[in-house]
N, C-alpha and C positions, 0 to 999 in steps of 0.2 A: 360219389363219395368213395375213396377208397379207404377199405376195411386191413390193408395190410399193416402189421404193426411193425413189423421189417425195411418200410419204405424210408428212404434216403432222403433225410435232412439237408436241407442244404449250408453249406460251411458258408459261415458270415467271411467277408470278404477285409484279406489283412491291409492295415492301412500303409500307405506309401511312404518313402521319404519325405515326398514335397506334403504329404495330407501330415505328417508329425511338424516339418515348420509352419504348414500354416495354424495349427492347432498352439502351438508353442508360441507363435505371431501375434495371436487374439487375445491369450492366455496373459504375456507382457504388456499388449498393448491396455486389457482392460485394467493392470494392478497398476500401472502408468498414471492411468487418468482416474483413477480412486485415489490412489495416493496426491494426484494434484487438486483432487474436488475435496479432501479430508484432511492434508498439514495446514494449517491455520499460517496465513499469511505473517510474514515479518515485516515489521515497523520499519522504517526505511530509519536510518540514523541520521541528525541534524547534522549536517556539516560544519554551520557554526551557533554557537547558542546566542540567544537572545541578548543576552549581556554583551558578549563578541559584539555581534552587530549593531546595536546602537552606540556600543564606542566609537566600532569605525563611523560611524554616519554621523557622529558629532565630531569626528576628527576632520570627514570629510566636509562638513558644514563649514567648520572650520577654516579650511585652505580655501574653500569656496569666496568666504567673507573677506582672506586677507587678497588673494588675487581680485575680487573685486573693489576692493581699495585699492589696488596699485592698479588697476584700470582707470578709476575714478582719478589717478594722482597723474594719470599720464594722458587723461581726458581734458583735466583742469589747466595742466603745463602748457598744452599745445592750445586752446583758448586764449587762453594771457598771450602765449607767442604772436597768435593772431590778431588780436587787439592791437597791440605793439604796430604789428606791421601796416593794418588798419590806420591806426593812430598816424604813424609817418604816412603813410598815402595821403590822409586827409589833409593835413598841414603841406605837401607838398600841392596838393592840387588848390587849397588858398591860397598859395604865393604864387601859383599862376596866374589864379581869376584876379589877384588885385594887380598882378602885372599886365594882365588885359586889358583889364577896366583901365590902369593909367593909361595905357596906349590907345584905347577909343577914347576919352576925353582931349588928348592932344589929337588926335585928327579929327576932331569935333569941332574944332574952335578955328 
């Protein structure tokens, strides 16, 4: 043990550029992430209200229903077309078969 009361201290050791950024570093970084764990989160804003939206969706019901009539009308039109043409095939294909049949009874006889 030394008893000198003269003896030399030794001088704490000054700190550097890079040890003040990194100090300044940790210092930012921790009031960063208190401040982001402590503002109370913001309510995201409704783009459209409720009211808005069920309009459109009954506007869009709407168009829905009328373009499905005009399918329905152009469903029904092309139907009929077909029957029609149905309808003539059939009556053309009877005035065959009775035209056949008269031509196998005369080579029958």
């Amino acid at each position: 043990m030394d008893t000198n009361l003269n003896s030399q201290v030794p001088s704490p050791r000054a700190v550097s550029g890079e040890g003040w950024a990194t100090i300044a570093g940790v210092i930012g970084s921790a009031l960063l992430f208190a401040k982001k764990i402590l503002t109370p989160k913001a309510a995201k804003p409704e783009l459209m209200s409720r009211a808005d939206f069920y309009a459109e969706l009954l506007d869009l019901q709407d168009q829905m229903h009328a373009n499905h009539l005009g399918i329905l009308e152009k469903l029904d039109a092309n139907h009929r077309e077909l029957l029609a043409v149905l309808e003539r095939q059939a009556s053309r294909i009877n005035t065959l078969e009775t035209g056949l049949a008269r031509v196998d009874e005369r080579t029958r006889k």
